[in-house]
mmCIF file of the N, C-alpha and C atoms, coordinates in Angstrom:
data_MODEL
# 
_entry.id   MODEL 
# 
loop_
_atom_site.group_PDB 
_atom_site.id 
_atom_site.type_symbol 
_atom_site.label_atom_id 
_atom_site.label_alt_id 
_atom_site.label_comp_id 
_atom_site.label_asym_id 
_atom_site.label_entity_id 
_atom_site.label_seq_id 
_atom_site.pdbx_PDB_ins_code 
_atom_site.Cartn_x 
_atom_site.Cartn_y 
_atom_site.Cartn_z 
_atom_site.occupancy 
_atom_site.B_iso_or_equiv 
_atom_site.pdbx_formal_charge 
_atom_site.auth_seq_id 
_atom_site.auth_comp_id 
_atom_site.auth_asym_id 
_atom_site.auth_atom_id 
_atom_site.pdbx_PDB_model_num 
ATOM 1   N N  . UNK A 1 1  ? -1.790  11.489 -13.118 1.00 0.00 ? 1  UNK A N  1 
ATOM 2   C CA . UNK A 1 1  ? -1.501  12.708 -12.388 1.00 0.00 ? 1  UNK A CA 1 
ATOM 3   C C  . UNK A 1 1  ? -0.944  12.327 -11.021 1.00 0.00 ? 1  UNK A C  1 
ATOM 4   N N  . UNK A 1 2  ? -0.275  12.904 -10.496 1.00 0.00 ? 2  UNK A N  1 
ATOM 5   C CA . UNK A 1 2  ? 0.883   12.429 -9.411  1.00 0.00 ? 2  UNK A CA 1 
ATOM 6   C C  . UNK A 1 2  ? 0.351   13.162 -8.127  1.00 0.00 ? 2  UNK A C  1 
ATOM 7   N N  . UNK A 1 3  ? -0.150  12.344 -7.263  1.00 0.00 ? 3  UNK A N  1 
ATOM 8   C CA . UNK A 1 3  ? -0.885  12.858 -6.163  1.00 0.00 ? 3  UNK A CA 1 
ATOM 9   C C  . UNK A 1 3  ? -0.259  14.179 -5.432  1.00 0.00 ? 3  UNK A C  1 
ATOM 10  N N  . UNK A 1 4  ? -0.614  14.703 -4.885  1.00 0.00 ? 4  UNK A N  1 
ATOM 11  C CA . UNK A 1 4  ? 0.653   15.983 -4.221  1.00 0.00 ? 4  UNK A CA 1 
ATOM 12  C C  . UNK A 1 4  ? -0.016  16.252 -3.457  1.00 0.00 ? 4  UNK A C  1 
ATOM 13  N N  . UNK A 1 5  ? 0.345   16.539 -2.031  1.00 0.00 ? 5  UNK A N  1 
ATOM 14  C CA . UNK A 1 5  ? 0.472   17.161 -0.515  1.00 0.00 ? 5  UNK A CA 1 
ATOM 15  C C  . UNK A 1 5  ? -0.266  18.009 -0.485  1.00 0.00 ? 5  UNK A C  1 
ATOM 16  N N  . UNK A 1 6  ? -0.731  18.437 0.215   1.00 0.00 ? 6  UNK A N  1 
ATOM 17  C CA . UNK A 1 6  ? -1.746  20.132 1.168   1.00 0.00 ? 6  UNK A CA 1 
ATOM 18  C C  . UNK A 1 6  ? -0.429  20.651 2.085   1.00 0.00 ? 6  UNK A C  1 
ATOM 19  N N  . UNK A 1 7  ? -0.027  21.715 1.795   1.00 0.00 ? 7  UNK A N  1 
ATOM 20  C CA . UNK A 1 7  ? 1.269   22.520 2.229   1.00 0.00 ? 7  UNK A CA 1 
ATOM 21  C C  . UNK A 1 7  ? 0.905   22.574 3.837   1.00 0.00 ? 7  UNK A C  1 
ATOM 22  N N  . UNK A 1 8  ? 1.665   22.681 5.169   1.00 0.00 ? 8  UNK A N  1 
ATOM 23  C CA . UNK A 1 8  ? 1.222   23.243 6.203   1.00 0.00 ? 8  UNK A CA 1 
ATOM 24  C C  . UNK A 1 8  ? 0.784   24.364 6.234   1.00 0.00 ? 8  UNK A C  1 
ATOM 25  N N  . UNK A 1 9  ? 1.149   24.971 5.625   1.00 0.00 ? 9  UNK A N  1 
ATOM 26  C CA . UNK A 1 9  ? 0.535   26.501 5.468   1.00 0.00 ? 9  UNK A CA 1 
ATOM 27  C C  . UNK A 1 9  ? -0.719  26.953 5.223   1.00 0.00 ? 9  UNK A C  1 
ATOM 28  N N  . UNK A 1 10 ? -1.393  26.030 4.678   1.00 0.00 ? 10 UNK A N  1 
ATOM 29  C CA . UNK A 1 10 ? -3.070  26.030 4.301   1.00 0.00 ? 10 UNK A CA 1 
ATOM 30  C C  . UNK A 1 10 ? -3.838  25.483 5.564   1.00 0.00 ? 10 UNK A C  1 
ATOM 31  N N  . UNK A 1 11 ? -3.609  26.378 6.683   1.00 0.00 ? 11 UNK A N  1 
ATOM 32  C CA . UNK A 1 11 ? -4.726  26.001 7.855   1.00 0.00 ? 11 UNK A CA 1 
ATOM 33  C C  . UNK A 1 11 ? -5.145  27.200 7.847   1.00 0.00 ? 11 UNK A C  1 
ATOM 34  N N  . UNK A 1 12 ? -6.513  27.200 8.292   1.00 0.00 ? 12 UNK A N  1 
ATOM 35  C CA . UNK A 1 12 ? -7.320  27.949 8.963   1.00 0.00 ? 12 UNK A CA 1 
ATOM 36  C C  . UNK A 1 12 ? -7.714  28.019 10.305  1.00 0.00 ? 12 UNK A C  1 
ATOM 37  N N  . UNK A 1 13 ? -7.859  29.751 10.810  1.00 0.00 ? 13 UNK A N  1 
ATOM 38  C CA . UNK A 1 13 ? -8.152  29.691 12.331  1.00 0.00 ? 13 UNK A CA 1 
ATOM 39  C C  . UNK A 1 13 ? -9.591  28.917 12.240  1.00 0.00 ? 13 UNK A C  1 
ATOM 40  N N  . UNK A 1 14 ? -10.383 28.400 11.623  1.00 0.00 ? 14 UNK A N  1 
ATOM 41  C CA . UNK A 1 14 ? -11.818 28.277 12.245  1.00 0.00 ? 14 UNK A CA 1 
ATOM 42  C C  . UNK A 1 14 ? -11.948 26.965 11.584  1.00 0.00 ? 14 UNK A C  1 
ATOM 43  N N  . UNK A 1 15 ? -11.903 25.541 11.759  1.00 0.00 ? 15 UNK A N  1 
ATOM 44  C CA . UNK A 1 15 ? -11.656 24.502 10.605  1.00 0.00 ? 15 UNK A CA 1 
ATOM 45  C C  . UNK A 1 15 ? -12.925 24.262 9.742   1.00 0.00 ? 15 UNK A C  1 
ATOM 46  N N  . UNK A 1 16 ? -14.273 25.264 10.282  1.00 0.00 ? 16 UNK A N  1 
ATOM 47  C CA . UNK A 1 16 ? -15.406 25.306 9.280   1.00 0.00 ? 16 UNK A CA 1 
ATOM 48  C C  . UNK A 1 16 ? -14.877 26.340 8.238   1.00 0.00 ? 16 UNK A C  1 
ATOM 49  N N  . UNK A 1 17 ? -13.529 26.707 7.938   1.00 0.00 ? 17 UNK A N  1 
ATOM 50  C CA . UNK A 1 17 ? -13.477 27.289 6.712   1.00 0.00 ? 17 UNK A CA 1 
ATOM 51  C C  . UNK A 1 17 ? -12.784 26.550 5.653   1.00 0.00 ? 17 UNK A C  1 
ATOM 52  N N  . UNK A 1 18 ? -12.137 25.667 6.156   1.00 0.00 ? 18 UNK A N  1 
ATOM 53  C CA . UNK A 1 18 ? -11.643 24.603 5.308   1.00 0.00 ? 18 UNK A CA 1 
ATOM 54  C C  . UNK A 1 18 ? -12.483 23.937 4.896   1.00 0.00 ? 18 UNK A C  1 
ATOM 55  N N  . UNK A 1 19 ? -13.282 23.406 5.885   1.00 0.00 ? 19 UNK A N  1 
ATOM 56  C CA . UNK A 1 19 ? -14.784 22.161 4.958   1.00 0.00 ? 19 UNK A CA 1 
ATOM 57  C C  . UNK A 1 19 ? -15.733 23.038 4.003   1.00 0.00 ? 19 UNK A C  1 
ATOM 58  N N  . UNK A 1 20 ? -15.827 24.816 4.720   1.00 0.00 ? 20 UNK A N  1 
ATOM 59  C CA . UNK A 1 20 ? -16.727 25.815 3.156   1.00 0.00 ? 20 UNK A CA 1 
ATOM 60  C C  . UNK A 1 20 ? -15.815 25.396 1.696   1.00 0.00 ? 20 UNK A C  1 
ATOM 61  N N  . UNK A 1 21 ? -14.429 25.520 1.930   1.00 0.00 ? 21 UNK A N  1 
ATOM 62  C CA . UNK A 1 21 ? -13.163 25.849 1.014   1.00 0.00 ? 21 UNK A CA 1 
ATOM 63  C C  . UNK A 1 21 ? -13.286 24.406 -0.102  1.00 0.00 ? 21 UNK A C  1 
ATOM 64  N N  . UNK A 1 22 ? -13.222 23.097 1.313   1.00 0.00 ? 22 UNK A N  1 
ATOM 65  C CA . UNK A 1 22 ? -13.749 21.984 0.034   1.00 0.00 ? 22 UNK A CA 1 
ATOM 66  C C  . UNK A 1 22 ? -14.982 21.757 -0.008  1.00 0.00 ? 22 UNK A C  1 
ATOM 67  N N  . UNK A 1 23 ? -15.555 22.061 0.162   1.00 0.00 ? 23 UNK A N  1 
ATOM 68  C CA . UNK A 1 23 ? -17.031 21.760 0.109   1.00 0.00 ? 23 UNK A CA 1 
ATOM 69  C C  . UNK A 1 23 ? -17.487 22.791 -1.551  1.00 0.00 ? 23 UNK A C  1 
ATOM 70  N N  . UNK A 1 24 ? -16.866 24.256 -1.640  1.00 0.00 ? 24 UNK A N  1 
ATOM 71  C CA . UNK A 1 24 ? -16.565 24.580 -2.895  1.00 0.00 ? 24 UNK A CA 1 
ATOM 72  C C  . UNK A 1 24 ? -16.332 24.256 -4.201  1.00 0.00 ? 24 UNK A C  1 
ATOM 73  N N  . UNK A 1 25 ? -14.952 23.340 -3.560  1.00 0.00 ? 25 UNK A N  1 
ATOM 74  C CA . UNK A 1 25 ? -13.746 22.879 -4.637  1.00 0.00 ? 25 UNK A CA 1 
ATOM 75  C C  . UNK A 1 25 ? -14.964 21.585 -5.440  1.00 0.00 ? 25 UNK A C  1 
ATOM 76  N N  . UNK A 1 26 ? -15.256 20.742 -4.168  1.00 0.00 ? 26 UNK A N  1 
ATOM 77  C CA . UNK A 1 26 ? -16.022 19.474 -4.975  1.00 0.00 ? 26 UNK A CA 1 
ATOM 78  C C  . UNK A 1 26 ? -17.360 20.188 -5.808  1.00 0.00 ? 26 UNK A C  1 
ATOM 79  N N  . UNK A 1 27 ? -18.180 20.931 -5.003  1.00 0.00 ? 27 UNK A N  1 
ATOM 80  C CA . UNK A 1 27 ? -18.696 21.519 -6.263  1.00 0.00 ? 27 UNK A CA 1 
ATOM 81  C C  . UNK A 1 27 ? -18.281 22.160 -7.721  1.00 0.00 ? 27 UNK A C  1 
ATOM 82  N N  . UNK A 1 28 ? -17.366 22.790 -7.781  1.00 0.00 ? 28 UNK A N  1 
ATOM 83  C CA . UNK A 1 28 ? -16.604 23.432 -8.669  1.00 0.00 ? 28 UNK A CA 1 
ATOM 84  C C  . UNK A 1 28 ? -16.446 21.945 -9.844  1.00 0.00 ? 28 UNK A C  1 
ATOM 85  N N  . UNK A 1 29 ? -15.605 20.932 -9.116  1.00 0.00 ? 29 UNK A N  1 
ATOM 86  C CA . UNK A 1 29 ? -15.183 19.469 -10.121 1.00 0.00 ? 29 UNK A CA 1 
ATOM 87  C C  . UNK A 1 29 ? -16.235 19.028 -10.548 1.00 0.00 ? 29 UNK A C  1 
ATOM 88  N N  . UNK A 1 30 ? -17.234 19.099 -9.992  1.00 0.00 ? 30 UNK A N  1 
ATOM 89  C CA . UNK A 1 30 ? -18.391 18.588 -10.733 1.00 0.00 ? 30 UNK A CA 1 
ATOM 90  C C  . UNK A 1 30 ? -19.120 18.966 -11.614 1.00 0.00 ? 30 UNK A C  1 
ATOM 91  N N  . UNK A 1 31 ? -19.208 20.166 -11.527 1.00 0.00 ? 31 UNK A N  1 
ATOM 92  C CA . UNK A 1 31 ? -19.645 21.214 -12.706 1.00 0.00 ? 31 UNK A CA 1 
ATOM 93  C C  . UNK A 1 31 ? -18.488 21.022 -13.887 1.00 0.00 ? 31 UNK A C  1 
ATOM 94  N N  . UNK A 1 32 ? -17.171 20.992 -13.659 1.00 0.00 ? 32 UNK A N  1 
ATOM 95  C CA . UNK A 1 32 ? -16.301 20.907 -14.613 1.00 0.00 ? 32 UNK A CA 1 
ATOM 96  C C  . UNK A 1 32 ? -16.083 20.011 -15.162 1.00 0.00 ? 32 UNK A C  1 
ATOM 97  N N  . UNK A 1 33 ? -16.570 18.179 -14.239 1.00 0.00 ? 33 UNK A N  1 
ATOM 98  C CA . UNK A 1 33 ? -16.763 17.059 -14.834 1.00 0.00 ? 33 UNK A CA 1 
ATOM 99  C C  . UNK A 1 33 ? -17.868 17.013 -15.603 1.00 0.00 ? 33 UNK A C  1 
ATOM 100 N N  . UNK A 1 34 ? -18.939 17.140 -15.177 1.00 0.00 ? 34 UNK A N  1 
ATOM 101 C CA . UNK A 1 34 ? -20.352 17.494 -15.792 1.00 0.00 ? 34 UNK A CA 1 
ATOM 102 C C  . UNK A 1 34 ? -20.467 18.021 -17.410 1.00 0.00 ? 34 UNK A C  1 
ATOM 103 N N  . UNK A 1 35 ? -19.628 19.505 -17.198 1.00 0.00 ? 35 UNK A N  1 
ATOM 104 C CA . UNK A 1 35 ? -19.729 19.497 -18.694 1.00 0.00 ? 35 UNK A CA 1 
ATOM 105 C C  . UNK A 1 35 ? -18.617 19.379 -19.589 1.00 0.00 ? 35 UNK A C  1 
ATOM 106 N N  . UNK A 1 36 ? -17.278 18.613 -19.148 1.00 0.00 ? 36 UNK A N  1 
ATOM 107 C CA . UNK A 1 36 ? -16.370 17.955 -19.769 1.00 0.00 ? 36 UNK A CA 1 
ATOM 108 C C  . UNK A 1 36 ? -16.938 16.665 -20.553 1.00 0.00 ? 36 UNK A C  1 
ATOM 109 N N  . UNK A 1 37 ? -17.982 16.082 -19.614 1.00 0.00 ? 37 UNK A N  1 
ATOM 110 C CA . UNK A 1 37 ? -18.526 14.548 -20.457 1.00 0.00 ? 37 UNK A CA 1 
ATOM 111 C C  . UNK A 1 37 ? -19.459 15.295 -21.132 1.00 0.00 ? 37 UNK A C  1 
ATOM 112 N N  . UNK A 1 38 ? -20.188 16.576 -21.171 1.00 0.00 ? 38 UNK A N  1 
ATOM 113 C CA . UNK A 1 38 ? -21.178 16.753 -22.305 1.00 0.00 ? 38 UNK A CA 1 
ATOM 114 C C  . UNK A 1 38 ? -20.788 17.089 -23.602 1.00 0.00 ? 38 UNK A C  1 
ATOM 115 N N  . UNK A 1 39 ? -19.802 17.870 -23.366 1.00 0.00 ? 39 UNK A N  1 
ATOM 116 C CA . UNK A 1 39 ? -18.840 17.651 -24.652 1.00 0.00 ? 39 UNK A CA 1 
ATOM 117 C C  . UNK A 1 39 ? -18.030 16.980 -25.184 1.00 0.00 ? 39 UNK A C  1 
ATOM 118 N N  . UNK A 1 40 ? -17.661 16.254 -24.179 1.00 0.00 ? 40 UNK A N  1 
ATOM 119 C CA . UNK A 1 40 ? -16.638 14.570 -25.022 1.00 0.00 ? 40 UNK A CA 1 
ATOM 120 C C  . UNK A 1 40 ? -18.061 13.950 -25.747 1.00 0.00 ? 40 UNK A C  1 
ATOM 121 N N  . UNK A 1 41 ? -19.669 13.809 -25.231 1.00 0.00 ? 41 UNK A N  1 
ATOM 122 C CA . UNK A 1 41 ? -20.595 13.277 -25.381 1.00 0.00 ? 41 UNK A CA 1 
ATOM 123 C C  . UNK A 1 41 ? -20.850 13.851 -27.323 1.00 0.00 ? 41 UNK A C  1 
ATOM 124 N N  . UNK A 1 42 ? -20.589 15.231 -27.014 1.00 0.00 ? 42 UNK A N  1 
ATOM 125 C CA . UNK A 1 42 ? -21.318 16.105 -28.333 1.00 0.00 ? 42 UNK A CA 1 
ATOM 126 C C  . UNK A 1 42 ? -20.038 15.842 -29.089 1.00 0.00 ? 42 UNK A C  1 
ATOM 127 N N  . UNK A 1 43 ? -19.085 15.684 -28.901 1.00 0.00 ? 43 UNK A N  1 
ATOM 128 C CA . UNK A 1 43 ? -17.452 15.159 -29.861 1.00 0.00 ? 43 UNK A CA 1 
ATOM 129 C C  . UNK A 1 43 ? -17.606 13.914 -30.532 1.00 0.00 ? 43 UNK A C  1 
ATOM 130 N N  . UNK A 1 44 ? -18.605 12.906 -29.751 1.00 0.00 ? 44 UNK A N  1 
ATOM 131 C CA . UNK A 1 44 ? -18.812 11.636 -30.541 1.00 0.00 ? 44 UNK A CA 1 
ATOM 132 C C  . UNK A 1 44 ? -17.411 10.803 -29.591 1.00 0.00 ? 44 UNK A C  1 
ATOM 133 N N  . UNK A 1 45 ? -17.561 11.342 -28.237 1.00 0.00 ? 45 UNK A N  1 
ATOM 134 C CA . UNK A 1 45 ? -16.399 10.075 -27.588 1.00 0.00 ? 45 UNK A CA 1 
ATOM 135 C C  . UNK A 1 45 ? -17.489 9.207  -26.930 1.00 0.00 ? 45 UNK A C  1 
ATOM 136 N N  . UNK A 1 46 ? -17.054 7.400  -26.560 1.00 0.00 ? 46 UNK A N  1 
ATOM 137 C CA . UNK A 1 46 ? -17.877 6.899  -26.188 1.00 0.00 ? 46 UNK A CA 1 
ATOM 138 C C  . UNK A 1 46 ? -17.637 6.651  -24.591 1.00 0.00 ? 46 UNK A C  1 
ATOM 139 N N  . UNK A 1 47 ? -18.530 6.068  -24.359 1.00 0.00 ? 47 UNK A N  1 
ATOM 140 C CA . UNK A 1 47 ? -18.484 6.188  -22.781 1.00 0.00 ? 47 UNK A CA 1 
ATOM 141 C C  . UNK A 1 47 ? -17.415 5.543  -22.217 1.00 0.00 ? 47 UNK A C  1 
ATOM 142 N N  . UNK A 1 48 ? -16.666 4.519  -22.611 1.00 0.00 ? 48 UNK A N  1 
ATOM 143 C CA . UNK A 1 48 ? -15.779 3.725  -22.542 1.00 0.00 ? 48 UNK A CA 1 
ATOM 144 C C  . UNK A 1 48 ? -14.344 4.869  -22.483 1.00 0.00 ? 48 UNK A C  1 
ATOM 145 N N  . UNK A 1 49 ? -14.116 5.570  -23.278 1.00 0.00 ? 49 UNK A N  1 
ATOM 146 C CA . UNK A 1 49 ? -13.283 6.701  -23.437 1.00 0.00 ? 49 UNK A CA 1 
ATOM 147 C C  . UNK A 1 49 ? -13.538 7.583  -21.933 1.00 0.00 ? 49 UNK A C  1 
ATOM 148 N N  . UNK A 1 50 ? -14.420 8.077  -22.012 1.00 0.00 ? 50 UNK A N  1 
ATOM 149 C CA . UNK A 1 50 ? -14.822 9.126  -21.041 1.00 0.00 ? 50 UNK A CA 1 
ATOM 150 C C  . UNK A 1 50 ? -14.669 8.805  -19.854 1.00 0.00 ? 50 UNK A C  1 
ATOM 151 N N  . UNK A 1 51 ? -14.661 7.300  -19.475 1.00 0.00 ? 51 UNK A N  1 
ATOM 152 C CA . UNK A 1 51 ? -14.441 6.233  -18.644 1.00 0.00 ? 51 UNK A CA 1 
ATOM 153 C C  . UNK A 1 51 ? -13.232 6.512  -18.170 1.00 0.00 ? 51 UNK A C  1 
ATOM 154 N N  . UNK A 1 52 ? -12.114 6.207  -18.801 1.00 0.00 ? 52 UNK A N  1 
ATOM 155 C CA . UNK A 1 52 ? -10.511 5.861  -19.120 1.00 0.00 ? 52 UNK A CA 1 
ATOM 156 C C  . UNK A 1 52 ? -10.458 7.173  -18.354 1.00 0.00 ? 52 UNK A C  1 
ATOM 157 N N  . UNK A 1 53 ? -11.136 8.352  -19.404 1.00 0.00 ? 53 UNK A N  1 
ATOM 158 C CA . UNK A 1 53 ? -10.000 9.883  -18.925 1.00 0.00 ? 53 UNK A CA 1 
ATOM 159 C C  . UNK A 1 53 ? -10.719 9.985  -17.206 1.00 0.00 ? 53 UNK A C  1 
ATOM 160 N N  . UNK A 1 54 ? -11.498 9.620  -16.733 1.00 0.00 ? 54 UNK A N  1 
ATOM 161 C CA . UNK A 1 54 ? -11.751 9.817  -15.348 1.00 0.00 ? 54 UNK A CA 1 
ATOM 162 C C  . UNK A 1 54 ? -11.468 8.689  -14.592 1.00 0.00 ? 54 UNK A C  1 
ATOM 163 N N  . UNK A 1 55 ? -10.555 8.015  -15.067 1.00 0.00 ? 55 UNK A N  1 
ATOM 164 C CA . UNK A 1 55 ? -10.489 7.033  -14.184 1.00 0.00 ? 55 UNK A CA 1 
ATOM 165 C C  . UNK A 1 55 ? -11.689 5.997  -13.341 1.00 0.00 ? 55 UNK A C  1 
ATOM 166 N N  . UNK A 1 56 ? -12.522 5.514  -14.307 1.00 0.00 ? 56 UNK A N  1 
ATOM 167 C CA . UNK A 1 56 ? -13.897 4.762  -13.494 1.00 0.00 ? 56 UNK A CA 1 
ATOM 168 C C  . UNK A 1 56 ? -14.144 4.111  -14.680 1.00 0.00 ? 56 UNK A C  1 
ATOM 169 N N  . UNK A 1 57 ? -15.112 3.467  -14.342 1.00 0.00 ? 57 UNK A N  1 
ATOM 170 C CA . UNK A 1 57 ? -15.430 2.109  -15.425 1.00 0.00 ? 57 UNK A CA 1 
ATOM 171 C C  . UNK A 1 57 ? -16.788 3.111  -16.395 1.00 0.00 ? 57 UNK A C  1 
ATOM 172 N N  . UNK A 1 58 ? -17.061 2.379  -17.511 1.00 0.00 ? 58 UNK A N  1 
ATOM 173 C CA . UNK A 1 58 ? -17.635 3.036  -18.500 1.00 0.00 ? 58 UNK A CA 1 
ATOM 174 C C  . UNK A 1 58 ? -19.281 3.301  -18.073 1.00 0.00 ? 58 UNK A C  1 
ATOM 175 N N  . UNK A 1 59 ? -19.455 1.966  -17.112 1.00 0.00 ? 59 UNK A N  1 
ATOM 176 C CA . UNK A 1 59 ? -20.789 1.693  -16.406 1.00 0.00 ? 59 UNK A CA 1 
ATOM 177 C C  . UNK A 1 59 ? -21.067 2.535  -15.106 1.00 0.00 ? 59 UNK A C  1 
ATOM 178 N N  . UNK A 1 60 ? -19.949 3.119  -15.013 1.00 0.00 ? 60 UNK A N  1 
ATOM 179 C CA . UNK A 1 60 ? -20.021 4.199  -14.036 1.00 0.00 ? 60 UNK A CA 1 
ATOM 180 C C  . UNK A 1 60 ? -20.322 5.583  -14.197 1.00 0.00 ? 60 UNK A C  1 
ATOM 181 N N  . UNK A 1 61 ? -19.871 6.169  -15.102 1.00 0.00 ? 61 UNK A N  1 
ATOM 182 C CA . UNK A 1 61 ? -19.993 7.233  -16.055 1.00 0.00 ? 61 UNK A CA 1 
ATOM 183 C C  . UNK A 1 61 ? -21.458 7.567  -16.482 1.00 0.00 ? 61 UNK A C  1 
ATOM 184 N N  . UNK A 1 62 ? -21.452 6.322  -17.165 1.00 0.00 ? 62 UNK A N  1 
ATOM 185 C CA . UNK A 1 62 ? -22.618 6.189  -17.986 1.00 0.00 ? 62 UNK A CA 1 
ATOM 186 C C  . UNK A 1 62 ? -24.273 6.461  -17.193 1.00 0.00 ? 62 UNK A C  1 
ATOM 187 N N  . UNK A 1 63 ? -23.934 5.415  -15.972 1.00 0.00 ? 63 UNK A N  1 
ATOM 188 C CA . UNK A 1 63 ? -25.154 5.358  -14.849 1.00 0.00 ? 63 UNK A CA 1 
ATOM 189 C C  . UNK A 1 63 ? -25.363 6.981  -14.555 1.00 0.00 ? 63 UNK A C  1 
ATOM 190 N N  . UNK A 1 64 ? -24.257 7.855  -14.324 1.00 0.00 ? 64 UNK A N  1 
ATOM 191 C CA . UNK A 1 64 ? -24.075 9.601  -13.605 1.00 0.00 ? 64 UNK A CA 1 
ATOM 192 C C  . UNK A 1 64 ? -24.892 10.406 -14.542 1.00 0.00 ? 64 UNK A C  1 
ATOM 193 N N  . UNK A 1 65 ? -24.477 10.103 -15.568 1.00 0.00 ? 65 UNK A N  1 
ATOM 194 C CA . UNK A 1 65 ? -24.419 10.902 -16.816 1.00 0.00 ? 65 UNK A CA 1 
ATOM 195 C C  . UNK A 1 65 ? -25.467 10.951 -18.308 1.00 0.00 ? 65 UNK A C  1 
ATOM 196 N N  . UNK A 1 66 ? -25.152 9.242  -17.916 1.00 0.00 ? 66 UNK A N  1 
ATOM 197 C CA . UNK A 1 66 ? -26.148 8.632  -19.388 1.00 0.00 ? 66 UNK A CA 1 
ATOM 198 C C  . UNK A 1 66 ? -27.694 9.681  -19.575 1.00 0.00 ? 66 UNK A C  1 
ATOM 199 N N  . UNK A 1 67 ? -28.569 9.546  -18.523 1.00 0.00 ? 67 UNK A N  1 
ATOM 200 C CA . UNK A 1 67 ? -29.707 9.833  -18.643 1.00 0.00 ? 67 UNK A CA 1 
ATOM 201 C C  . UNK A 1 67 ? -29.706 11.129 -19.126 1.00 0.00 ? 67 UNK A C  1 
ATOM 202 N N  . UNK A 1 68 ? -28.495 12.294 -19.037 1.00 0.00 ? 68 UNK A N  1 
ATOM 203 C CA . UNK A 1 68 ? -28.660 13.627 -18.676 1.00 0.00 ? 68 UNK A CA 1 
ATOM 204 C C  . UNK A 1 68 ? -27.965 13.937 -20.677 1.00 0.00 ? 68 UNK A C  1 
ATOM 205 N N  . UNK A 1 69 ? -27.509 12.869 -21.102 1.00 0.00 ? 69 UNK A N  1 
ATOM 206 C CA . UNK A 1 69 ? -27.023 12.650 -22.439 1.00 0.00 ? 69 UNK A CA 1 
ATOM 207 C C  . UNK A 1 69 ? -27.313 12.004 -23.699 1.00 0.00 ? 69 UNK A C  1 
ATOM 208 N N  . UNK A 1 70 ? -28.858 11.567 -23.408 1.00 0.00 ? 70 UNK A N  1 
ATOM 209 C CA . UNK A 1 70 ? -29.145 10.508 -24.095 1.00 0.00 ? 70 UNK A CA 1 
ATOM 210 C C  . UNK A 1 70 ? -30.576 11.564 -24.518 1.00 0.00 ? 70 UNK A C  1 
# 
């Protein structure tokens, strides 16, 4: 996926609304990572796979996730 810019146009008058705004977003990815690996998990993909599509090593994944899948 091809990194891409934050437009100038995305400021805020108060810059504690930008850190609510990501402070959101990273919650949001995690919930969406979270149960993306529970279902690659319930598909029968292995951690090594699940690895690859997030970009991190399988031992990384696994350490986040394993306990919550096993």
């Amino acid at each position: 996926m091809a990194e891409r810019t934050i437009p100038d146009t995305l400021e805020f008058a108060d810059p504690a609304q930008g850190f609510r705004a990501s402070l959101a977003l990273h919650g949001l990815a995690e919930r969406v990572e979270a149960r993306s690996v529970e279902l690659a998990r319930k598909k029968g993909w292995a951690w090594q796979q699940i690895g690859e599509a997030l970009g991190v090593t399988r031992q990384s994944v696994h350490h986040k996730y394993g306990r919550d899948q096993e």
